[in-house]
C-alpha positions as CSV (number, residue, x, y, z in Angstrom):
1,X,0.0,0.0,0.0
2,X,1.6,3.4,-0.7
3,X,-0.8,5.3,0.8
4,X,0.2,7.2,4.4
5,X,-1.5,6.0,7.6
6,X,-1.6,7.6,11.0
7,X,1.6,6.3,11.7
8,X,3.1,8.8,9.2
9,X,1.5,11.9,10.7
10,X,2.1,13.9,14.2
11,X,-1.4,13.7,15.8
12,X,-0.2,14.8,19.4
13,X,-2.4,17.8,20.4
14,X,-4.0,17.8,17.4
15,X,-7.9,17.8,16.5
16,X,-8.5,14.4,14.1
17,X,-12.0,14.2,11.3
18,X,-12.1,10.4,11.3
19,X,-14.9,8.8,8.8
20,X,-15.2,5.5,10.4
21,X,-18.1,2.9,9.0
22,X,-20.2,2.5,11.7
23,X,-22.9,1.6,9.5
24,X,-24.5,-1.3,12.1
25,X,-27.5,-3.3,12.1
26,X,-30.2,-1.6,14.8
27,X,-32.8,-3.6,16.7
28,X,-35.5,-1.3,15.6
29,X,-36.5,1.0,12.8
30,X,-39.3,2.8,14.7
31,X,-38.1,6.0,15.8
32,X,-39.7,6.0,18.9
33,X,-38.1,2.6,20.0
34,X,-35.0,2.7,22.4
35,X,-33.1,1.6,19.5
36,X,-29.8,0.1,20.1
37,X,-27.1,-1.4,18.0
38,X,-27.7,-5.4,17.5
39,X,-23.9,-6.1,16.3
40,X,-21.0,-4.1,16.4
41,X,-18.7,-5.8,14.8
42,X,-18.1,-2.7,12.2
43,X,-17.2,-0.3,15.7
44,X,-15.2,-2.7,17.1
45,X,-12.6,-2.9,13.9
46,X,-12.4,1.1,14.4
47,X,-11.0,0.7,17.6
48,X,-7.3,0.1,17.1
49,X,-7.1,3.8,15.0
50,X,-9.2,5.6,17.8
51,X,-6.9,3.7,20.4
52,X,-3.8,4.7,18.8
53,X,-4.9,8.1,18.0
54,X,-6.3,9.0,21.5
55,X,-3.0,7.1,23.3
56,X,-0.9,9.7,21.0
57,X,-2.8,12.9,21.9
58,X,-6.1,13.6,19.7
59,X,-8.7,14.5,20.2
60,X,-11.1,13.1,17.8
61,X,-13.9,14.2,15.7
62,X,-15.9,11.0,14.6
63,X,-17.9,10.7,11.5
64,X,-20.2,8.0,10.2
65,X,-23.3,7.6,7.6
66,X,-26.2,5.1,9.5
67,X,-28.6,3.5,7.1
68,X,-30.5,4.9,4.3
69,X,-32.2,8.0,5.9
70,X,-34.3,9.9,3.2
71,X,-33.9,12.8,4.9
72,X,-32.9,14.5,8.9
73,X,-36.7,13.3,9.4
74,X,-35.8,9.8,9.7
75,X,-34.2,9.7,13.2
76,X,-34.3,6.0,13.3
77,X,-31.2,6.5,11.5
78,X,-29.8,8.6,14.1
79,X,-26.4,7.8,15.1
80,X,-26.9,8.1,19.3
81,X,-27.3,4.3,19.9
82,X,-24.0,3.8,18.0
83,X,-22.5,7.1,20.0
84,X,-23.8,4.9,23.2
85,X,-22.0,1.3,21.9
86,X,-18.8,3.4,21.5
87,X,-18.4,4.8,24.7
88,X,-18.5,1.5,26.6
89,X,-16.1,-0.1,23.7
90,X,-13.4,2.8,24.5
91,X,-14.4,3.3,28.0
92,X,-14.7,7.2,27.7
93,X,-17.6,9.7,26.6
94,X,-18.9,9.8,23.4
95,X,-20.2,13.5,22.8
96,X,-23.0,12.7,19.9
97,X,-24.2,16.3,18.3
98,X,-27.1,16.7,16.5
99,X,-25.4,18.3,13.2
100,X,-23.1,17.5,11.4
101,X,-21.8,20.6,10.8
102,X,-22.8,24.3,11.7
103,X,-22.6,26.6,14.4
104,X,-23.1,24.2,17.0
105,X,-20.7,22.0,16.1
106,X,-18.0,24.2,15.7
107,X,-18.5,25.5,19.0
108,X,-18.7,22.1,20.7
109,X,-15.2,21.4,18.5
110,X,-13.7,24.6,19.7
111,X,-13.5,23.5,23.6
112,X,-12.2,20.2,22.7
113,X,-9.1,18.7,24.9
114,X,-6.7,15.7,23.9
115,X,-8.9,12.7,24.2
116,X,-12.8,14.1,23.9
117,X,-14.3,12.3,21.5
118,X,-17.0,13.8,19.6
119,X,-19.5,11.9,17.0
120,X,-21.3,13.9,14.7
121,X,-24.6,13.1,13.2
122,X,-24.9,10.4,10.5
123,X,-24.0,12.3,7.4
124,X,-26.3,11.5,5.3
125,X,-28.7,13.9,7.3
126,X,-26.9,16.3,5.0
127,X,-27.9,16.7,1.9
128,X,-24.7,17.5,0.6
129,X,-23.3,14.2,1.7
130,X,-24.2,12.1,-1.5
131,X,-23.5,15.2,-3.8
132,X,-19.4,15.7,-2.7
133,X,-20.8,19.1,-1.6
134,X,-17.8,20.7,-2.1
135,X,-19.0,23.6,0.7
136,X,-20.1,20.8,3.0
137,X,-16.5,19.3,2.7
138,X,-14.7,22.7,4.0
139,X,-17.3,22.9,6.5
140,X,-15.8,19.6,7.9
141,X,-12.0,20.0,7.0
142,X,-12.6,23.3,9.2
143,X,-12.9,21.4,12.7
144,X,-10.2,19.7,12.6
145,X,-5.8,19.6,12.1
146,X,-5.6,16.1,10.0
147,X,-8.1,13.9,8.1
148,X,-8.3,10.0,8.7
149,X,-10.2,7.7,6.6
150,X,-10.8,4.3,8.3
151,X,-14.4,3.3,6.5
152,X,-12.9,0.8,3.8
153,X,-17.1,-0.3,3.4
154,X,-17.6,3.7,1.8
155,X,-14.4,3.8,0.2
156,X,-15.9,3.3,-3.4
157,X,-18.2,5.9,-3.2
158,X,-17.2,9.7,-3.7
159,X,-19.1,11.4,-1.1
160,X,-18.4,14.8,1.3
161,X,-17.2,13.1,3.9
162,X,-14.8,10.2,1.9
163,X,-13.0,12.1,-0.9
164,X,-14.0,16.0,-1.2
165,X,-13.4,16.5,2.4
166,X,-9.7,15.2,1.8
167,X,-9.1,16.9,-0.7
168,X,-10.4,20.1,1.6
169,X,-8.2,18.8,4.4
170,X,-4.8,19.2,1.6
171,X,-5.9,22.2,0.3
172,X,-5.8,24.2,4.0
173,X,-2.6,22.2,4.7
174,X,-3.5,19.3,6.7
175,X,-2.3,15.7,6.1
176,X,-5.4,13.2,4.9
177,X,-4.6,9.3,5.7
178,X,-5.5,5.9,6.2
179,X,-6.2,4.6,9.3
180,X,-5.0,0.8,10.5
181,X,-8.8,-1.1,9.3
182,X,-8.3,0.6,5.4
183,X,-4.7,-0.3,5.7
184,X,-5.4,-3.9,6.6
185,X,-8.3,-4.0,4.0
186,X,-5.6,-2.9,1.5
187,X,-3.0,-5.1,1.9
188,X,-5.5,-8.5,2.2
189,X,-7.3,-7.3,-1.0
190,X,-4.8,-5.4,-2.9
191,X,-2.4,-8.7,-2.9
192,X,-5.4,-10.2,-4.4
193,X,-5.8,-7.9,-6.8
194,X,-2.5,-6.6,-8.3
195,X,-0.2,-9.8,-7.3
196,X,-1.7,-12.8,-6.1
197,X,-0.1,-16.1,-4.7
198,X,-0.9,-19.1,-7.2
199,X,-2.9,-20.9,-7.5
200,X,-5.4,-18.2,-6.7
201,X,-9.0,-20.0,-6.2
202,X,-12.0,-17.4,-6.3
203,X,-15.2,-18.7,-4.9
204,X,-18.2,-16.7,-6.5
205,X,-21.8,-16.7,-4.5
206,X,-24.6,-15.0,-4.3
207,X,-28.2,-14.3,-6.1
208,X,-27.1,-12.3,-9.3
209,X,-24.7,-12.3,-12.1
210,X,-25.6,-9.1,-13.6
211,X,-23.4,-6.8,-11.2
212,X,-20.4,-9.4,-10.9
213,X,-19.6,-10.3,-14.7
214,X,-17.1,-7.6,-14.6
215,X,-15.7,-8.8,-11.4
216,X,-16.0,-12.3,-12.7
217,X,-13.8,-11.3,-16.0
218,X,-11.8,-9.9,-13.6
219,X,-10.7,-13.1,-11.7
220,X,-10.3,-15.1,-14.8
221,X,-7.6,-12.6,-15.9
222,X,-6.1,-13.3,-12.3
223,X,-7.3,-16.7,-10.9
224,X,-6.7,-20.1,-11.8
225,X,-10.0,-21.4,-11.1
226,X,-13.7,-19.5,-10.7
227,X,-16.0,-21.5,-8.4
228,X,-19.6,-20.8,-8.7
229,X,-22.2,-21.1,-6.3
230,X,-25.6,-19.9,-4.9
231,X,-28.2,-18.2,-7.4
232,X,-26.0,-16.8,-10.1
233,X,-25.1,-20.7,-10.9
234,X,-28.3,-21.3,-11.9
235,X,-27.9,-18.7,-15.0
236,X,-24.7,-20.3,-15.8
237,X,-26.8,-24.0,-15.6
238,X,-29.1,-22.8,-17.9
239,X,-26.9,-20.7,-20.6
240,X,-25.3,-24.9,-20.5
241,X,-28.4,-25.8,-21.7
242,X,-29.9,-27.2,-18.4
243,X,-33.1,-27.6,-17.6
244,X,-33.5,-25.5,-13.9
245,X,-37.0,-25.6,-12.8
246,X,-38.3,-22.4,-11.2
247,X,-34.9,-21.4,-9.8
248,X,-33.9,-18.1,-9.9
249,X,-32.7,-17.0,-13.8
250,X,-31.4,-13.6,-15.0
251,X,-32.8,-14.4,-18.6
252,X,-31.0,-11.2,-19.4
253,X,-27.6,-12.6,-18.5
254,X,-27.9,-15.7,-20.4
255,X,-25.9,-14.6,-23.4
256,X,-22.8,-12.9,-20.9
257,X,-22.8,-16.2,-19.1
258,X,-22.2,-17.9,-22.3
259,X,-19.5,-15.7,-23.6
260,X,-18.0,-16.2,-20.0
261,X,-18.5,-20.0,-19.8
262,X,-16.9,-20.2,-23.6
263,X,-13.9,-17.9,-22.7
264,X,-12.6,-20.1,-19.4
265,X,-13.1,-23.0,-20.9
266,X,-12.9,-25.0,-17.8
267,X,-11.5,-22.7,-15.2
268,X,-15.3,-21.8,-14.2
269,X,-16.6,-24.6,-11.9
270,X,-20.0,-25.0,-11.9
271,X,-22.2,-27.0,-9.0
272,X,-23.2,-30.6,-10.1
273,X,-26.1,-31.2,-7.6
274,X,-28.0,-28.9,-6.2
275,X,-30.8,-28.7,-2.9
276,X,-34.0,-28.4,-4.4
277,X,-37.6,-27.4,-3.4
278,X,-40.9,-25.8,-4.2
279,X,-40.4,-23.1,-2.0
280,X,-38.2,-20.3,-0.2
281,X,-39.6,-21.4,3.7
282,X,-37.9,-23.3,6.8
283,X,-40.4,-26.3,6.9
284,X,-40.4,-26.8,2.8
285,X,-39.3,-30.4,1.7
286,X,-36.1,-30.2,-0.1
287,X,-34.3,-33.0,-2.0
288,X,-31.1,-33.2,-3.5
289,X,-30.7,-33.6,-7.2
290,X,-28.4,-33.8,-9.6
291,X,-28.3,-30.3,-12.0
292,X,-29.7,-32.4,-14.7
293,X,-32.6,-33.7,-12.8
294,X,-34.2,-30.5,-11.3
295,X,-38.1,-30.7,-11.1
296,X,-39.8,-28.4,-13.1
297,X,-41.8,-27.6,-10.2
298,X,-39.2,-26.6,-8.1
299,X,-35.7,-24.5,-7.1
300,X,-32.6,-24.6,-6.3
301,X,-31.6,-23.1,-3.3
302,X,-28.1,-24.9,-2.3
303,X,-25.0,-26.5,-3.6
304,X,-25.1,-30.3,-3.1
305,X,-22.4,-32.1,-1.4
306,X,-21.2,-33.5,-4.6
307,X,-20.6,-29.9,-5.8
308,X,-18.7,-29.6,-2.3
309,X,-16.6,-32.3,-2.9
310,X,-15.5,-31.0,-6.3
311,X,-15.4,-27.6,-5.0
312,X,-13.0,-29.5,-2.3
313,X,-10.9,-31.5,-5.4
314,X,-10.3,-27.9,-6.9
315,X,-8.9,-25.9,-4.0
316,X,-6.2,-28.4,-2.8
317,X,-3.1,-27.3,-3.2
318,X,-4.7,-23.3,-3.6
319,X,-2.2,-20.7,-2.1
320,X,-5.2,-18.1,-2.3
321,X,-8.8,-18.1,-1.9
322,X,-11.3,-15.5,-2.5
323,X,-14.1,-16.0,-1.3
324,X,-17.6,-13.6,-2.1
325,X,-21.7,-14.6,-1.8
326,X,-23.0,-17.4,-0.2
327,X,-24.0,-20.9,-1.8
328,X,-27.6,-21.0,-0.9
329,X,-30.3,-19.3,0.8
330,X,-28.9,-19.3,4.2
331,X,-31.0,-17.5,6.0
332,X,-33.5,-21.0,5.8
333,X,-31.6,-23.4,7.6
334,X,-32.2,-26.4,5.5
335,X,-30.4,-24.7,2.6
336,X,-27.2,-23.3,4.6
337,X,-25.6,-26.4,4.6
338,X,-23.6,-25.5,1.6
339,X,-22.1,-22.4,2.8
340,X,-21.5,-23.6,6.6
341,X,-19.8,-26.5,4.6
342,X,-17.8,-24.1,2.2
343,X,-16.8,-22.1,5.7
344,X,-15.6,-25.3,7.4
345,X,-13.5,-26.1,4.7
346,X,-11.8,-23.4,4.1
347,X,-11.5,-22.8,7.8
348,X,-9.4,-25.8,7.5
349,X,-7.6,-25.0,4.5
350,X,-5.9,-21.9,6.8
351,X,-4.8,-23.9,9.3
352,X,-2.8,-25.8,6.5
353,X,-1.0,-22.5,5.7
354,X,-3.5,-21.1,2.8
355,X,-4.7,-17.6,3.0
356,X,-8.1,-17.2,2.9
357,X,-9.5,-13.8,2.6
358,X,-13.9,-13.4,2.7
359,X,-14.4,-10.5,0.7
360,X,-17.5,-8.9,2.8
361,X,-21.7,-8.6,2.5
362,X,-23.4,-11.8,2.8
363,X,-20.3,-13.9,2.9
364,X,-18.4,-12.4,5.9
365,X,-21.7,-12.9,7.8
366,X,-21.8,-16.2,7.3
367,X,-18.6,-16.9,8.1
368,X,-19.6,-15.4,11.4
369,X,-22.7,-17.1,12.0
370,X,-20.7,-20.5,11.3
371,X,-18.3,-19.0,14.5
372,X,-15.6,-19.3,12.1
373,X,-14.9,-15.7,11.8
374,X,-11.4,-16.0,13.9
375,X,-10.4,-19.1,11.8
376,X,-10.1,-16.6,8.3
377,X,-7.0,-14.8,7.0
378,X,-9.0,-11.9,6.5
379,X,-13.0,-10.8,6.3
380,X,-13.7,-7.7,4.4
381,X,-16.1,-5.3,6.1
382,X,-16.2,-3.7,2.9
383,X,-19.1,-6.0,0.5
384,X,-19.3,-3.4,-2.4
385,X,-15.8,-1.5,-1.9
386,X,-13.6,-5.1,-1.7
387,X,-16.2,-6.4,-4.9
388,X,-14.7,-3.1,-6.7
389,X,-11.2,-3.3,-5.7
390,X,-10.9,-6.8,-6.8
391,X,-12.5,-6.2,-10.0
392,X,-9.4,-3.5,-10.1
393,X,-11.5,-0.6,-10.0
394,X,-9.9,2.8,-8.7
395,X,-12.1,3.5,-5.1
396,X,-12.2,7.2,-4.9
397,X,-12.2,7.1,-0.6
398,X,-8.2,5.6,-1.6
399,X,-7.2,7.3,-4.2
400,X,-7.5,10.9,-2.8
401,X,-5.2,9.8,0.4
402,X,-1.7,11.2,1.1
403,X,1.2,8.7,-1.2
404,X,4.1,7.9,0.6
C-alpha cells in the first residue's frame, strides 16, 4: 500500500475528522423505539485507529453515515445508539451532536481537549453528503488539524465526507490518511488484486450475475479457477443448456454467461447437484438432485455435497482463496448447509498455511454465524468496496489519500 496511515503523521495535540463505518445493524427501525445497536462488529474494527490516536494525543472528531435515511426526518437512523455502543467499547464519553456541521458544532469542537471524542450526526442527514458538496466538505475540513479515513465499506463511493473532504483537508494544509482497518483492508485485498499467490481459487456466490460479470472477467484474468455457487449458478446452468425448474434465472444474463462460460473454458466450476424445493420457507421439503434432474416444479436453493466435494478437489493445493456470496439461501436453515460447509472447509484450508481472505456482505456474515470468523485470514467489512477493488477498479475514498 503506498498510501500514508496515522503512523506517518504527528497527531499529538491535534484535532482528528475520522470517517469510520459505523454503518451497524439496529434492533428497531421505529423511531420512537429505544433503538440500540444489535452487532458491532463494524465499531469494534475502528478501535485500534481511535486507540492509537487517543494514546498519541487527539482529540477526535468521529464521523459515520447510518442506514438509508431519506432525509434529517428519519431519526431511526440517528447515530446516538451507535454514539452509546462506543463509549462503553473505549471506556470514555462519546459527545454525539445533532449536526453534522454548523454553528453548534463548531463550538462544541472549539472546547475540545486531547482525548474528547465527539460523534457527529450520520451524514447523510446532510444533503450535501451524496453530492461531494464541495461547501459541506470545507465545513468539515474546518474542525479539525488532519483527516483520517478508516471506512474501507464507503471507500468506493465519492461522497463529502470520503474524498471532497480530503481533498479540503490538503488544500488548507493538513495531512489526509488511512487509518490501521483501510490499511489492513488494503494489503488483504490489494495482494489479491494486483499480485496474487498461485494458485489463486475465487469462490463466486450469491443471487445475481448481472453486477459481478465484470468482477467475474476480472478473476479469470487473475485466478486459476472460478467456483460458482448460490443463485448466479443457476444462469450459468441454464446458458449450459440445463433444464432448472423455477430457480432463480437472469434471462438477461444468459448470453454474458455464455460468452464467459466459452472464454474459461474449464476454469469456471460450476455446481453438479444442487438442494432443491418448491419453495423459499424453513419447513419446505427439499431434496437433493443432480443439475440435470431438477423438477420443473421446483428450485434450487443450495450447492449439493457433490458440488462440495468438487469444489474441495479444486482448492487443494490453492495458495489463495477468494471467497464472495453465499452458496444458498442461508438464512432457511435447511439450505445453509452448503455455505456452513464451504466455511468449514476453508477454515481448515488456513490452518494448513493457505490464505483465505472473505471478501464482505453476505459472505463475511456467514462466516460469522458459522463461529468461524477467527479461523479466516481476513474478512472484508467492505461488501461493495472489496467487490470493486478486486474487480481492479480505482475506489475514490483511496485514491485521494496522502502517497508515501
Amino acid at each position: 500500500m503506498n498510501k500514508k496511515t496515522v503512523r506517518d503523521i504527528d497527531v499529538n495535540g491535534k484535532k482528528v475528522l475520522v470517517r469510520v463505518d459505523f454503518n451497524v445493524p439496529l434492533s428497531s427501525k421505529d423511531p420512537n423505539d429505544d433503538i440500540t445497536v444489535t452487532d458491532d462488529t463494524r465499531i469494534e474494527a475502528s478501535l485500534p485507529t481511535l486507540n492509537y490516536l487517543l494514546e498519541n494525543g487527539a482529540a477526535l472528531i468521529l464521523m459515520s453515515h447510518l442506514g438509508r435515511p431519506k432525509t434529517a426526518q428519519d431519526k431511526q437512523f440517528s447515530i446516538d445508539p451507535v454514539a452509546d455502543r462506543l463509549s462503553q467499547l473505549i471506556d470514555r464519553p462519546v459527545r454525539k451532536l445533532d449536526e453534522v456541521v454548523g454553528d453548534s458544532v463548531r463550538q462544541a469542537v472549539a472546547t475540545m481537549e486531547p482525548g474528547d471524542v465527539i460523534l457527529l450526526e450520520n451524514t447523510r442527514f446532510h444533503p450535501g453528503e451524496k453530492k461531494n458538496d464541495e461547501k459541506l466538505a470545507r465545513q468539515l475540513a474546518e474542525l479539525a488539524d488532519v483527516y483520517v479515513s478508516d471506512a474501507f465499506g464507503s471507500a468506493h463511493r465519492a461522497h463529502a465526507s470520503t474524498e471532497a473532504v480530503a481533498r479540503a483537508m490538503r488544500q488548507k494544509g493538513g495531512a489526509a490518511v488511512a487509518g490501521f482497518l483501510m490499511e489492513k483492508e488494503l494489503e488483504a485485498l490489494g495482494k489479491a488484486a494486483d499480485n496474487p499467490p498461485h494458485p489463486y481459487v475465487a469462490i463466486m456466490g450469491g443471487a445475481k450475475i448481472s453486477d459481478k460479470i465484470k468482477l467475474i472477467e476480472s478473476l479469470l484474468n487473475r485466478a486459476d479457477k472460478v467456483l460458482i455457487g448460490g443463485g448466479m449458478a443457476n444462469t450459468f446452468l441454464k446458458a449450459q443448456g440445463h433444464e432448472v425448474g423455477k430457480s432463480l434465472v437472469e434471462d438477461e444474463a444468459l448470453p454474458e454467461a455464455e460468452r464467459l462460460l466459452k472464454t474459461a473454458g474449464n476454469r469456471i466450476v460450476l455446481p453438479v447437484d444442487v438442494v432443491v424445493a418448491s419453495e423459499f420457507a424453513t419447513g419446505a421439503p427439499a431434496e437433493t438432485v443432480p443439475i440435470w434432474g431438477i423438477p420443473a416444479d421446483k428450485m434450487a436453493l443450495d450447492v449439493g455435497p457433490d458440488t462440495l466435494e468438487r469444489f474441495n478437489a479444486e482448492l487443494q493445493g490453492a495458495r489463495l482463496v477468494v471467497w464472495n456470496g453465499p452458496m444458498g439461501v442461508f438464512e432457511f436453515e435447511p439450505f445453509a448447509k452448503g455455505t456452513n460447509a464451504l466455511a468449514n472447509l476453508l477454515a481448515r484450508l488456513v490452518d494448513l498455511g493457505v490464505e483465505v481472505i472473505i471478501g464482505g456482505g453476505d459472505s463475511a456474515s456467514a462466516v460469522m454465524q458459522a463461529g468461524l470468523a477467527d479461523k479466516m485470514s481476513h474478512i472484508s467489512t467492505g461488501g461493495g468496496a472489496s467487490l470493486e477493488l478486486l474487480e481492479g477498479k480505482t475506489l475514490p475514498g483511496i485514491a485521494v489519500l496522502d502517497n508515501k
